[in-house]
N, CA, C and O of each residue as an XYZ file, in Angstrom:
844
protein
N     -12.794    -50.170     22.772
C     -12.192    -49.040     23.472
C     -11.033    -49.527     24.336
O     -11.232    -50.438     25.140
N      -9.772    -48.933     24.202
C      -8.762    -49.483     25.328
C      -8.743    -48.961     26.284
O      -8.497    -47.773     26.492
N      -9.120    -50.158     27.350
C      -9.114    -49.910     28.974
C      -8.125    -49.054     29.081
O      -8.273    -47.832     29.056
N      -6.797    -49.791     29.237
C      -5.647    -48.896     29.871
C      -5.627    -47.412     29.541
O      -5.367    -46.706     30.515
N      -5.864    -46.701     28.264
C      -5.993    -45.514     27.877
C      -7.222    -44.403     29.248
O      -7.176    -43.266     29.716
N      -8.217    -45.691     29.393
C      -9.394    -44.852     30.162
C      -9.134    -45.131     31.431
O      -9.009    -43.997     31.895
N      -8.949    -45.950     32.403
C      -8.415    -46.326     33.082
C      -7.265    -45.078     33.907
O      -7.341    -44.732     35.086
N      -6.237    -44.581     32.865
C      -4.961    -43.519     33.275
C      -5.643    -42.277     33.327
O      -5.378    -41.287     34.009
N      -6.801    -42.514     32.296
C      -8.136    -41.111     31.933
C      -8.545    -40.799     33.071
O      -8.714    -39.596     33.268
N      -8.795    -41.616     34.021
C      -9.363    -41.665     35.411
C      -8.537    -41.187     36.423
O      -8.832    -40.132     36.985
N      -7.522    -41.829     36.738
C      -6.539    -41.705     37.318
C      -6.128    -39.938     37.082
O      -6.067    -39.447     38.209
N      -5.885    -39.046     36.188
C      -5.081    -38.164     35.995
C      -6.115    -37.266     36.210
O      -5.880    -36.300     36.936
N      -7.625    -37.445     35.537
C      -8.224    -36.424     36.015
C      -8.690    -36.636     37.614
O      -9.170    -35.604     38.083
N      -8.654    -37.516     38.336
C      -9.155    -37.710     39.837
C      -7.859    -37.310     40.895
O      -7.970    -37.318     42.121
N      -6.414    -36.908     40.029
C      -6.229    -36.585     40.916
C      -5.872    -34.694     40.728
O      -5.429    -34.047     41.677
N      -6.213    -33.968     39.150
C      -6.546    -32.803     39.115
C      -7.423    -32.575     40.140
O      -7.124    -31.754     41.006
N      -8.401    -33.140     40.177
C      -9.241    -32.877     40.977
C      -9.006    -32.696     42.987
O      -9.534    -31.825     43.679
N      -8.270    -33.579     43.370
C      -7.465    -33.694     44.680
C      -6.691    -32.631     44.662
O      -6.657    -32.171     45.804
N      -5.760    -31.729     43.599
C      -5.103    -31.073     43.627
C      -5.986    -29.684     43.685
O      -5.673    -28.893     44.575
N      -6.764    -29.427     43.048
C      -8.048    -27.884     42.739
C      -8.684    -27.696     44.575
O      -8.915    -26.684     45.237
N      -8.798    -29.201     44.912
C      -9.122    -29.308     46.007
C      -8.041    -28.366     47.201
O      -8.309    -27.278     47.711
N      -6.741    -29.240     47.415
C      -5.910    -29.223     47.911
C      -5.262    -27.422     47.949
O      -5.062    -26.984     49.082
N      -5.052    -26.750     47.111
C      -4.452    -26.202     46.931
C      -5.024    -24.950     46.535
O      -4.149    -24.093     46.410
N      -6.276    -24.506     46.274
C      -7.067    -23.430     45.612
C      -8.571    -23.642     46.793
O      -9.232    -22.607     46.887
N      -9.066    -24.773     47.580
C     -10.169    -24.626     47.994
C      -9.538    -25.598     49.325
O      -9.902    -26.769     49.437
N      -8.805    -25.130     50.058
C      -8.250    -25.058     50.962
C      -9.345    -24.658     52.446
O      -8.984    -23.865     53.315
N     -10.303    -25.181     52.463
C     -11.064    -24.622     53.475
C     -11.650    -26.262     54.031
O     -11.602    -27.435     53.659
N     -12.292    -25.310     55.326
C     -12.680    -26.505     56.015
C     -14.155    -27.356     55.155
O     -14.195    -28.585     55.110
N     -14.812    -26.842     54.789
C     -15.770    -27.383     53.986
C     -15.764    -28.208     52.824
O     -16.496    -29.076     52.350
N     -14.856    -27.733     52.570
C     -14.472    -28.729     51.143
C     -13.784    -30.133     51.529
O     -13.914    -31.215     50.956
N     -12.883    -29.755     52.859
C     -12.253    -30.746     53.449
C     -13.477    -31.566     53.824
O     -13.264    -32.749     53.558
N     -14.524    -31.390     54.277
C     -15.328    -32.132     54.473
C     -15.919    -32.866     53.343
O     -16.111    -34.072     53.504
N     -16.225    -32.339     52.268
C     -16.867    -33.159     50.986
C     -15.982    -33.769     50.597
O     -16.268    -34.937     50.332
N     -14.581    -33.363     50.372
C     -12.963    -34.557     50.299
C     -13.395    -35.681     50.996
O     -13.543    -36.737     50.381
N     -13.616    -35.613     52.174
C     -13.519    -36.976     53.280
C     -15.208    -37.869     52.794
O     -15.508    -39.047     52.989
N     -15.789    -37.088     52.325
C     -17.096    -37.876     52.256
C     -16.486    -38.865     50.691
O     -16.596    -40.091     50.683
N     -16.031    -38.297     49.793
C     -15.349    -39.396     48.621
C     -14.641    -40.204     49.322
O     -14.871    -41.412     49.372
N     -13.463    -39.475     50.096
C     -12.520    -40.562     50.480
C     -12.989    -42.071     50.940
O     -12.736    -43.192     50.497
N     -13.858    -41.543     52.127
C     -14.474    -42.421     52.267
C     -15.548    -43.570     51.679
O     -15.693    -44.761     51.956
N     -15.995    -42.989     51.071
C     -16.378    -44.241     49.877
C     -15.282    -44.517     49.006
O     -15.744    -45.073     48.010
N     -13.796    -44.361     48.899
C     -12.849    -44.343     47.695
C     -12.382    -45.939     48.892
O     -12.044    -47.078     48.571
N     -12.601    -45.211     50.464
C     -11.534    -46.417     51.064
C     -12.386    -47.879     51.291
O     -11.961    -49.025     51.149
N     -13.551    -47.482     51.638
C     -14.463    -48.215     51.677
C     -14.469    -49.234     50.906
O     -14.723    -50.322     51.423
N     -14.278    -49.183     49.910
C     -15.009    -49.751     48.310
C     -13.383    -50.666     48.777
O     -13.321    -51.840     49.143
N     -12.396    -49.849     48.643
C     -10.937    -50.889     48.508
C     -10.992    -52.110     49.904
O     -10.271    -53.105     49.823
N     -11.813    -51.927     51.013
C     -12.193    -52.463     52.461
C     -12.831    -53.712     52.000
O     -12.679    -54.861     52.416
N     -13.516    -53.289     51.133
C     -14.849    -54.514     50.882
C     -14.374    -55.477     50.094
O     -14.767    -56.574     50.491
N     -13.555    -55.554     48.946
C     -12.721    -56.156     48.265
C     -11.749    -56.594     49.005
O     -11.597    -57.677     48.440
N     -11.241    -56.591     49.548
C     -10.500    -56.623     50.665
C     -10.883    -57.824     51.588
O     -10.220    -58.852     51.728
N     -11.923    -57.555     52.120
C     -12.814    -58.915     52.621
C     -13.166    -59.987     51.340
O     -12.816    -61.165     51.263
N     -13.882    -59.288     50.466
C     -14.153    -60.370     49.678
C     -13.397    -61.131     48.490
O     -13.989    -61.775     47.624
N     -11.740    -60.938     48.580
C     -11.215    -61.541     47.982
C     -10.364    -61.995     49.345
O      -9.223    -61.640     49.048
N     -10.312    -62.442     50.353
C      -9.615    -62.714     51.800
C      -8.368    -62.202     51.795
O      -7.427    -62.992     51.862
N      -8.142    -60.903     51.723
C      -6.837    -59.771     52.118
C      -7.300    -58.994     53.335
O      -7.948    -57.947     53.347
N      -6.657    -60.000     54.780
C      -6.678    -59.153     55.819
C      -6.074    -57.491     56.064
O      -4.904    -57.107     56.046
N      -7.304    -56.720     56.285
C      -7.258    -55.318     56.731
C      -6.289    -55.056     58.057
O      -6.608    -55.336     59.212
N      -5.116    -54.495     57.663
C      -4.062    -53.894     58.710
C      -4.617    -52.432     59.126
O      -5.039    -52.194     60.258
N      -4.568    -51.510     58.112
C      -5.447    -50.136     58.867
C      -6.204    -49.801     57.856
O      -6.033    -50.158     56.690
N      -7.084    -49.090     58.282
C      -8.215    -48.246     57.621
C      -8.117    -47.059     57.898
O      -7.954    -46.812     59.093
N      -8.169    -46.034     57.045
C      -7.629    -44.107     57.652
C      -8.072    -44.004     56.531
O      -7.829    -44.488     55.425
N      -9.258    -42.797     57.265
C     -10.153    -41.712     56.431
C      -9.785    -40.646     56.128
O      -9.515    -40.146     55.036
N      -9.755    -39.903     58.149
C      -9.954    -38.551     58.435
C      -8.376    -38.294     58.199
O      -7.916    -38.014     59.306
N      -7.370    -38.269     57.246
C      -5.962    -37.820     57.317
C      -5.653    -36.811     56.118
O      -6.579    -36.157     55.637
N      -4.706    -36.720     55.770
C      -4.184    -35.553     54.469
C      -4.123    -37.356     53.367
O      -4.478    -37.270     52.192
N      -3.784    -38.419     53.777
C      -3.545    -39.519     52.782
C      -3.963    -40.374     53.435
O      -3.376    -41.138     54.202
N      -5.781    -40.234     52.964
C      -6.410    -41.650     53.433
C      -5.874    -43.334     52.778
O      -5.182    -43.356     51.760
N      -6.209    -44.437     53.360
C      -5.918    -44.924     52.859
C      -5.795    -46.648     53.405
O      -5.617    -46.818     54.611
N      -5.892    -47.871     52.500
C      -5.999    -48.881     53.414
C      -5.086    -49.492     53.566
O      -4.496    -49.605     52.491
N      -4.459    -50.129     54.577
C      -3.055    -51.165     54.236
C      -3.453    -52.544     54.621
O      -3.859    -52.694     55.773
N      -3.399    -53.537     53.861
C      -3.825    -54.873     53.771
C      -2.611    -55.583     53.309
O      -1.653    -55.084     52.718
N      -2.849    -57.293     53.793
C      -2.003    -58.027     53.500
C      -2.624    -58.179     52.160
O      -3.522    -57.466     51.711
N      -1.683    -59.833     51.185
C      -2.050    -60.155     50.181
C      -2.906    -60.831     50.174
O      -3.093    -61.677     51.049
N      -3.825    -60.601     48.965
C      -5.463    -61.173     48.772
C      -5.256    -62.670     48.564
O      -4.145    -62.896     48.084
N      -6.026    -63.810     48.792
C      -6.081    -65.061     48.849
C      -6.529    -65.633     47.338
O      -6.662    -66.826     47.062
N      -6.701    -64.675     46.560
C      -6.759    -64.715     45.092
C      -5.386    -64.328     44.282
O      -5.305    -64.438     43.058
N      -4.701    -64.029     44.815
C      -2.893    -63.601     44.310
C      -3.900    -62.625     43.577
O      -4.935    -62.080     43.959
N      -3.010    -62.605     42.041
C      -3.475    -61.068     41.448
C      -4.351    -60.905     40.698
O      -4.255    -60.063     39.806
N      -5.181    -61.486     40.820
C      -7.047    -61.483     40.291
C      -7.538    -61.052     41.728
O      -8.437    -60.219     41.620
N      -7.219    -61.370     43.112
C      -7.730    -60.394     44.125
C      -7.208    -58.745     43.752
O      -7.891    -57.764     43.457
N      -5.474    -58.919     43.923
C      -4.915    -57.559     44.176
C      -5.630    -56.419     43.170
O      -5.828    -55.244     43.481
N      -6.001    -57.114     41.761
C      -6.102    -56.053     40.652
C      -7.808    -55.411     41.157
O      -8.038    -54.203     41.091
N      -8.815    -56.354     41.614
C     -10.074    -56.089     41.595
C      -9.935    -55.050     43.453
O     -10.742    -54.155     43.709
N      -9.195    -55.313     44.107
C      -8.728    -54.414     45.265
C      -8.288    -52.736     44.673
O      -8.625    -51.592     44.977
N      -7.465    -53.294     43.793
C      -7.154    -51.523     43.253
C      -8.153    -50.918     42.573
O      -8.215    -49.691     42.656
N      -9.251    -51.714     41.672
C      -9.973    -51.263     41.113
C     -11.019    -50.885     41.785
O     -11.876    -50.237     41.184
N     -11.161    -51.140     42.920
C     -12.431    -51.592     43.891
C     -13.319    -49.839     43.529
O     -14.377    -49.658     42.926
N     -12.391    -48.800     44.165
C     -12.954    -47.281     44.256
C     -13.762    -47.056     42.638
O     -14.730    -46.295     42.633
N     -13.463    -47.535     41.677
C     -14.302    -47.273     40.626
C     -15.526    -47.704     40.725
O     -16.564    -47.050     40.630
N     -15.307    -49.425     41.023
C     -16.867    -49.741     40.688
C     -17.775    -49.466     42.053
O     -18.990    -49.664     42.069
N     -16.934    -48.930     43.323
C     -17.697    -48.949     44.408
C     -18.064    -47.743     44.060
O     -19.294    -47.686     44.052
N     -17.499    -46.599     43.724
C     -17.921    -45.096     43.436
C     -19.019    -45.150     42.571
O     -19.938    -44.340     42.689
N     -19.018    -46.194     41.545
C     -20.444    -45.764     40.861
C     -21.604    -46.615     40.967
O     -22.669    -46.520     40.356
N     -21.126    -47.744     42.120
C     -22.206    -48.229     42.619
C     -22.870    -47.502     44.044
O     -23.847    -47.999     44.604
N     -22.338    -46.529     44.429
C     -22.785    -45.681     45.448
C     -23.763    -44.426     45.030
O     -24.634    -43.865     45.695
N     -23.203    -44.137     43.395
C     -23.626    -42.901     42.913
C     -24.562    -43.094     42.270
O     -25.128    -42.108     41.797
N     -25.141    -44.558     41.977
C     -26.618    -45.459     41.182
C     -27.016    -45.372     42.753
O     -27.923    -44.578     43.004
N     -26.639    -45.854     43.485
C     -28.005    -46.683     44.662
C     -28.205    -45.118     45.037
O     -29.378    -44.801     44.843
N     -27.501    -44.164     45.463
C     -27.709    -42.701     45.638
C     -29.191    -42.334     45.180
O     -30.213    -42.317     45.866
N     -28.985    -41.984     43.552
C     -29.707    -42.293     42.522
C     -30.991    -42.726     42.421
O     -32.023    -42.084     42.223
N     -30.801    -43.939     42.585
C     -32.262    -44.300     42.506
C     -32.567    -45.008     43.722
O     -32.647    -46.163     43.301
N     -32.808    -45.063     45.077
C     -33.043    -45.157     46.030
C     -33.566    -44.210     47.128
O     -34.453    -44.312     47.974
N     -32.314    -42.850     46.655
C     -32.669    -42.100     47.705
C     -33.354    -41.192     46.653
O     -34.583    -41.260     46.661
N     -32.705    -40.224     45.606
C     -33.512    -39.777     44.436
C     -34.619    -39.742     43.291
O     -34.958    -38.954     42.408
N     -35.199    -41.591     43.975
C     -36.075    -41.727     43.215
C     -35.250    -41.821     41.262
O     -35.931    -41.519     40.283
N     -34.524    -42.048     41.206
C     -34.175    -41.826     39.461
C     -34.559    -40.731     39.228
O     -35.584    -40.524     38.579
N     -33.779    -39.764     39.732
C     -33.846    -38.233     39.435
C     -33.066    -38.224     38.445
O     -33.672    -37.688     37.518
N     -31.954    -38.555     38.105
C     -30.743    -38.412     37.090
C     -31.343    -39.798     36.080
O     -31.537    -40.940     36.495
N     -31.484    -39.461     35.129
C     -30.974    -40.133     33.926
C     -29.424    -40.426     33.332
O     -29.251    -39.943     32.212
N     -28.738    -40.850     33.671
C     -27.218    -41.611     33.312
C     -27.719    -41.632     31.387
O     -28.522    -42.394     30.849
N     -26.964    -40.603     30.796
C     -26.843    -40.896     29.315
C     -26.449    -42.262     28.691
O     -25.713    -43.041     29.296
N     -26.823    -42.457     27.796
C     -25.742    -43.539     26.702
C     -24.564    -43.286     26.599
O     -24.272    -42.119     26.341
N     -23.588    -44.185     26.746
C     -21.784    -43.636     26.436
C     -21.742    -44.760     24.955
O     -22.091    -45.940     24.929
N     -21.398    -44.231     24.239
C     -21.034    -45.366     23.064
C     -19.626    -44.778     22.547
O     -19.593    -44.100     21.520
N     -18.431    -45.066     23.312
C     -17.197    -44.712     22.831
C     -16.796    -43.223     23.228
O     -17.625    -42.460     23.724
N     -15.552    -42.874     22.997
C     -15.167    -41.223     23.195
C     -15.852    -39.910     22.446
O     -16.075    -38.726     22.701
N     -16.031    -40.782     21.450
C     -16.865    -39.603     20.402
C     -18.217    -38.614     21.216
O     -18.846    -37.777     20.569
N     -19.052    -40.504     22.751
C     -20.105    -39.406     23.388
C     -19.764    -39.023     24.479
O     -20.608    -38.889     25.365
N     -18.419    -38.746     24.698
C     -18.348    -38.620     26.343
C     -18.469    -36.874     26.460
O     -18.696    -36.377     27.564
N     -18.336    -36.186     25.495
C     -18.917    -34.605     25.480
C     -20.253    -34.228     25.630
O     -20.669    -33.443     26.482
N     -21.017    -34.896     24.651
C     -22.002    -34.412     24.556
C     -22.941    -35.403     25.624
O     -24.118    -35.045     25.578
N     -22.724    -36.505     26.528
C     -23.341    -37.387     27.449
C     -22.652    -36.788     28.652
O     -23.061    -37.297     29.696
N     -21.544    -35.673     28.854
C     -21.225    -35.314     29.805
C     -22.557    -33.840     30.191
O     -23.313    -33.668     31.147
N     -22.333    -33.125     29.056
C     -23.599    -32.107     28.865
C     -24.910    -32.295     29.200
O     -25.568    -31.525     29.899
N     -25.392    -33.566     28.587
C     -26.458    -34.006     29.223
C     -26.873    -34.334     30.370
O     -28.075    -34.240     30.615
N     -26.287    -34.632     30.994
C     -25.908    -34.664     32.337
C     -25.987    -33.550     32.974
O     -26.871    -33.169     33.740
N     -25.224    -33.134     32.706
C     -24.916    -30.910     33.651
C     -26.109    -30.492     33.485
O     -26.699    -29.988     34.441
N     -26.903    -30.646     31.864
C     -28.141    -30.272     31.862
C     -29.350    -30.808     32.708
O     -30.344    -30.085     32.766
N     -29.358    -32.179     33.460
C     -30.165    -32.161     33.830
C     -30.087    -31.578     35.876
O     -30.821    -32.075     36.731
N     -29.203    -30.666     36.109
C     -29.328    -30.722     37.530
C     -30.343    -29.461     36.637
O     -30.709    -29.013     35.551
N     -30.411    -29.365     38.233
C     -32.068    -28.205     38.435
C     -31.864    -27.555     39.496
O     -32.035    -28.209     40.525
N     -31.399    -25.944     39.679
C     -30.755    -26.280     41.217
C     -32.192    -25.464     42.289
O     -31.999    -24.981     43.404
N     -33.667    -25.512     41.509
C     -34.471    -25.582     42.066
C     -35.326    -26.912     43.027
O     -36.246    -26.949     43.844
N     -34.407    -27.899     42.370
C     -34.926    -29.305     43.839
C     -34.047    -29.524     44.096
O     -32.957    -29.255     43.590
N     -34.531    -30.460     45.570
C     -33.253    -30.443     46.554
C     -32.675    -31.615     45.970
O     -31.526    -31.767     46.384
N     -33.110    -32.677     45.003
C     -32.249    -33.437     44.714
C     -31.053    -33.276     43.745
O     -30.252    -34.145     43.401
N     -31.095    -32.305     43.472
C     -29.814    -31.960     42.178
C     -28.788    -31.514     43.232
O     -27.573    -31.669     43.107
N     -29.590    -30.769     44.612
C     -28.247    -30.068     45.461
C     -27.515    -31.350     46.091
O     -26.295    -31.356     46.261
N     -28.427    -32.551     46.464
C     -27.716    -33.240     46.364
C     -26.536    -34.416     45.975
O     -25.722    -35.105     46.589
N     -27.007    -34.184     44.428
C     -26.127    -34.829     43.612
C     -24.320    -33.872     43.527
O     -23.134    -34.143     43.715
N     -25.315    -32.489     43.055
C     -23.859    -31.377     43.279
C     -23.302    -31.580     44.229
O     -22.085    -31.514     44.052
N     -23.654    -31.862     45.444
C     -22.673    -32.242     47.008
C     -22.297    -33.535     46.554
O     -21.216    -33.178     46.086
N     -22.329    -34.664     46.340
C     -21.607    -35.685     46.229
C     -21.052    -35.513     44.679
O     -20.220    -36.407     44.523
N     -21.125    -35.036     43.942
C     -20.213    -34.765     42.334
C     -19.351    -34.015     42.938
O     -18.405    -33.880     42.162
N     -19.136    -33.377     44.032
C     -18.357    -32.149     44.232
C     -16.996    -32.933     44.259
O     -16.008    -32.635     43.589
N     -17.081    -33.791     44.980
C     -15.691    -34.854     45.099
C     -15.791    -36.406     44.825
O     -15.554    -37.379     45.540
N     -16.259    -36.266     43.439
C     -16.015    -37.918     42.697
C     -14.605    -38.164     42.683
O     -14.284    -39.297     43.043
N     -13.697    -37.393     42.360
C     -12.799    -37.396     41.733
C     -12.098    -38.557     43.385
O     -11.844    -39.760     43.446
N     -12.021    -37.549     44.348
C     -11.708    -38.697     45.232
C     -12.156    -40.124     45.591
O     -11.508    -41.049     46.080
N     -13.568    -40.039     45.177
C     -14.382    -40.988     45.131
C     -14.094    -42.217     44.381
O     -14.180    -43.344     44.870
N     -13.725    -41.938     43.090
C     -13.443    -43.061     42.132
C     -12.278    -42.837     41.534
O     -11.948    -43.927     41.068
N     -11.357    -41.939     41.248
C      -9.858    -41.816     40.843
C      -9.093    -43.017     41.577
O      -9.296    -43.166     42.782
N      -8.279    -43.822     40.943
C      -7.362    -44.847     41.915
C      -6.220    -43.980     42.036
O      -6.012    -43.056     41.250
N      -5.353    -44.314     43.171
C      -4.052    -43.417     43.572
C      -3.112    -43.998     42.978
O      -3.303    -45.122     42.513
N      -1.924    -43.385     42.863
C      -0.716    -43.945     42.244
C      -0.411    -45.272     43.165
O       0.223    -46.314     43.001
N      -1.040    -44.804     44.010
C      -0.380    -46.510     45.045
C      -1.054    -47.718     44.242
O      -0.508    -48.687     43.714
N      -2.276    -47.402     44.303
C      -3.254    -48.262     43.269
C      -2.290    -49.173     42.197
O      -1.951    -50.343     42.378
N      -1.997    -48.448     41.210
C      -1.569    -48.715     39.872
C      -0.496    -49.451     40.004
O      -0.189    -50.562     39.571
N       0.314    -48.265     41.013
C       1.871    -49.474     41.380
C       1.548    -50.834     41.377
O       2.237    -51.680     40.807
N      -0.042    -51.201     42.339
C       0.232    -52.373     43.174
C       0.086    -53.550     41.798
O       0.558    -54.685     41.729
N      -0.803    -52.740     40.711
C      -1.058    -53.989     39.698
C      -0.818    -52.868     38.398
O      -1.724    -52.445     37.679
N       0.281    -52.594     38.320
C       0.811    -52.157     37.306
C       0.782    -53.358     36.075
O       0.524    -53.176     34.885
N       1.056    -54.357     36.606
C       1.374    -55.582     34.972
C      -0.143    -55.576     34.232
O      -0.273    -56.109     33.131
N      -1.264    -54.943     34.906
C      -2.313    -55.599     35.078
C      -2.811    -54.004     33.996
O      -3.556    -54.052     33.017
N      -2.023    -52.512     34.651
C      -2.844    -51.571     33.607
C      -1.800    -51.624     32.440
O      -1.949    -50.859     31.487
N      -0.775    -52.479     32.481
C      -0.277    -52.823     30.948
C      -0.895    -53.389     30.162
O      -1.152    -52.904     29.060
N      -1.378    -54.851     30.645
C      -2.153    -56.069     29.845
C      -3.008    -54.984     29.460
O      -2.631    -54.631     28.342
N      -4.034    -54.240     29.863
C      -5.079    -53.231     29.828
C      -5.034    -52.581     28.092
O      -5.863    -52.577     27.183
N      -3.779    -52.127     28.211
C      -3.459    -51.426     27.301
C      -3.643    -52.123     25.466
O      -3.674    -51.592     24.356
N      -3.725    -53.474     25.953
C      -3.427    -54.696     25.131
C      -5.149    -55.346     24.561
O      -5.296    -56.106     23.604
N      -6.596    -54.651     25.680
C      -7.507    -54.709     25.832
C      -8.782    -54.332     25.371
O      -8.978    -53.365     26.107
N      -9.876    -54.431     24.601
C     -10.586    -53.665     24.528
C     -12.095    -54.049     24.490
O     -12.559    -54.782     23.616
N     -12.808    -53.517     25.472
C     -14.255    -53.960     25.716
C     -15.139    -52.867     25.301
O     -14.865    -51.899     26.011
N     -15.921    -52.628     24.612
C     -16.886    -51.790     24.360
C     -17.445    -51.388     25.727
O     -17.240    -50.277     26.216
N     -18.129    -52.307     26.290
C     -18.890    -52.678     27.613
C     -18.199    -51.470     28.925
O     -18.606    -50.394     29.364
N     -17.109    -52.244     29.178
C     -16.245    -51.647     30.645
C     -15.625    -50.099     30.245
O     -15.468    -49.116     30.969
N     -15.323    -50.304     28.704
C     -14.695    -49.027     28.526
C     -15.870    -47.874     28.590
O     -15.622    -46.876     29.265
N     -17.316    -47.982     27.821
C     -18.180    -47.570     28.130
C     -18.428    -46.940     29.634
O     -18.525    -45.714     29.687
N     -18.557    -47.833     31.093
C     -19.079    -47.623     31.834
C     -17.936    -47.129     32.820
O     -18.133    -46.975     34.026
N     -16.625    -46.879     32.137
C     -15.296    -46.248     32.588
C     -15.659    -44.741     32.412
O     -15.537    -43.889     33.291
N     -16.168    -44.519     31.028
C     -16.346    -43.385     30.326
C     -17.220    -43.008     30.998
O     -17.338    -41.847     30.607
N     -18.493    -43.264     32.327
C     -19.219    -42.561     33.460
C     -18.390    -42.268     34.257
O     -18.572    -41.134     34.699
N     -17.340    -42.893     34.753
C     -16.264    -42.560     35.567
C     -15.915    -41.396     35.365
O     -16.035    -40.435     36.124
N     -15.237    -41.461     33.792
C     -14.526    -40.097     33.594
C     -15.373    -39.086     33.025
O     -14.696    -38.165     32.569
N     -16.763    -38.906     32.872
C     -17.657    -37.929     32.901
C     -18.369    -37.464     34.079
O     -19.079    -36.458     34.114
N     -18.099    -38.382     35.193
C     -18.471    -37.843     36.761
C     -17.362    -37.060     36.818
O     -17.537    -35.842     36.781
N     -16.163    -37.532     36.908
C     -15.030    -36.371     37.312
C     -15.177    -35.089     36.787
O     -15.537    -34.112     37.444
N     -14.832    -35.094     35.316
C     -15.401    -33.704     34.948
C     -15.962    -32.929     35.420
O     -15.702    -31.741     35.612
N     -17.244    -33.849     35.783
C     -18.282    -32.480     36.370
C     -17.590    -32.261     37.682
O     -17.179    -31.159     38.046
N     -17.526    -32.922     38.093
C     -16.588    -32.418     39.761
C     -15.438    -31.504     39.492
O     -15.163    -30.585     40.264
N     -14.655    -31.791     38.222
C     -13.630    -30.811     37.958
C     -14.536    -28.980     38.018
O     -14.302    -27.952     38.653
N     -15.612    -29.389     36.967
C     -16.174    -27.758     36.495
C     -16.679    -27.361     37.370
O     -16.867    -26.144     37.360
N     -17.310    -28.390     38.945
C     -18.050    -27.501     39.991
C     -16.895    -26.423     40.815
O     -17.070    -25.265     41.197
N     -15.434    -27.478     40.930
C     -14.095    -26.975     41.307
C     -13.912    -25.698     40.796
O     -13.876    -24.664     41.463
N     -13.778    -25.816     39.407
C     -13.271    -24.527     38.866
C     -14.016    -23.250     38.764
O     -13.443    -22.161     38.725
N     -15.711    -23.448     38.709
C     -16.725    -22.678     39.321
C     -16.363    -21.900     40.451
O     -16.317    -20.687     40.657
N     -16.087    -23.031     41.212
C     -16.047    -22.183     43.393
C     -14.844    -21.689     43.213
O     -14.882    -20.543     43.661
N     -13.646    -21.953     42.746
C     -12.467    -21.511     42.488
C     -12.584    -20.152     41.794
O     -12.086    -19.307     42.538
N     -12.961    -19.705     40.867
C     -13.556    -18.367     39.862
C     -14.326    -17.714     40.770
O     -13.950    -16.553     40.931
N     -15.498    -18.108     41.584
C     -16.530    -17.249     42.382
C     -15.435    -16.862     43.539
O     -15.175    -15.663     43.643
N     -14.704    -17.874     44.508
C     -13.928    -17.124     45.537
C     -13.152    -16.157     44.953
O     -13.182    -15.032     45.452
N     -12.278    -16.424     43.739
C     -11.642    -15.352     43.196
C     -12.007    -13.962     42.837
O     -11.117    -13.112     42.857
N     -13.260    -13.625     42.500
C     -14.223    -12.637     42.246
C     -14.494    -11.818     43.405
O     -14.493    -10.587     43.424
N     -14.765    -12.731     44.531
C     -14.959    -12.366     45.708
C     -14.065    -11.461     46.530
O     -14.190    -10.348     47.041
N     -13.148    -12.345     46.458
C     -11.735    -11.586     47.367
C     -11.419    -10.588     46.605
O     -10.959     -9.697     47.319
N     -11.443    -10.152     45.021
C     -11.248     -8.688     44.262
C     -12.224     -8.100     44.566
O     -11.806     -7.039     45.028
N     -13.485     -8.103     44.615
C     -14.314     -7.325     45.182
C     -14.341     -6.665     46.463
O     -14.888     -5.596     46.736
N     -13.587     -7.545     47.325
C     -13.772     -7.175     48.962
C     -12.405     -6.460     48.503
O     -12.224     -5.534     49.292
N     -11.292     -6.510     47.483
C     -10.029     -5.330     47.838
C     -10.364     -4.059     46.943
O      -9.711     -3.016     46.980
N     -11.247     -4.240     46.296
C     -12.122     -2.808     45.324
C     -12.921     -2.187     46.503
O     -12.659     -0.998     46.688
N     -13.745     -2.678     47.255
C     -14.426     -2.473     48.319
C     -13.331     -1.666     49.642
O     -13.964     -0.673     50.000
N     -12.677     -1.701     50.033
C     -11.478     -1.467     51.214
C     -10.636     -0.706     50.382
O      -9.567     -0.275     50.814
């Protein structure tokens, strides 16, 4: 499977998702589930950060463009690239320990074997919330904003652009696989978006049928 292809897969739908956010669910609440990704999006780039020795200049959560500014990693660009990448693997190492720590392995994570299952392993998935226990409400509250969670920003890509070229040049069954959870978490964060987006819309015609 070629990285670079899934990789931009990520990238474009995480930041649809910032935008559905931004611009259609414009409220204070959502702003709040925004900042709860962000914050694991900045986090994850923080920790890499330390652990490839790239001193932290600022850290900013609570803004319109969270975000970290660091010197250069003490690994040159085997730090910088695993720094940009950091929000992926920290996003779905937050959304496993979530998972099975606090959920007990409530979610079953499908098989991904290539693009062919990322439809029908995305379905499987949707199928298993339940929105009769409280643990599915809590998965829906943190799916609500993966997209911030694990999408890298254009700043990202800039910083190791040579790096989502080589990518392109790449192909792991393995990473592309566990990319393809990446870009089947977003999704669902896209369809919860476009859900609340359709229900407010319904709403506000009703209240001008109503008046």
């Amino acid at each position: 499977m070629n990285l670079g292809l899934v990789v931009l897969s990520i990238t474009a739908l995480g930041y649809f998702s910032n935008f559905l956010n931004w611009r259609y669910l414009n409220y204070r609440i959502t702003h709040l589930l925004y900042y709860v990704g962000a914050f694991i999006h900045e986090t994850s780039h923080a920790a890499f950060c330390v652990l490839t020795g790239a001193k932290i200049r600022e850290f900013k959560v609570f803004s319109r463009e969270p975000h970290v500014t660091h010197e250069k990693s003490k690994l040159l660009f085997v730090g910088e690239a695993l720094i940009s990448f950091a929000p992926i693997a920290g996003g779905l190492f937050f959304l496993y320990a979530m998972n099975a720590f606090v959920l007990g392995d409530f979610f079953i994570v499908p098989q991904f074997s290539g693009l062919g299952s990322l439809a029908a392993s995305t379905l499987t998935l949707v199928g298993e919330i339940n929105l009769a226990t409280w643990q599915s409400w809590v998965m829906i509250f943190l799916f609500f904003n993966v997209g911030a969670m694990i999408g890298p920003s254009i700043q990202d890509l800039k910083n190791i652009w040579l790096v989502i070229i080589a990518l392109f040049f790449i192909n792991s069954d393995f990473l592309g696989n566990l990319a393809l959870v990446a870009v089947s978490l977003i999704i669902i964060n896209i369809i919860l978006q476009l859900v609340v987006v359709a229900a407010v819309g319904i709403l506000r015609a009703l209240g001008r049928v109503v008046q």
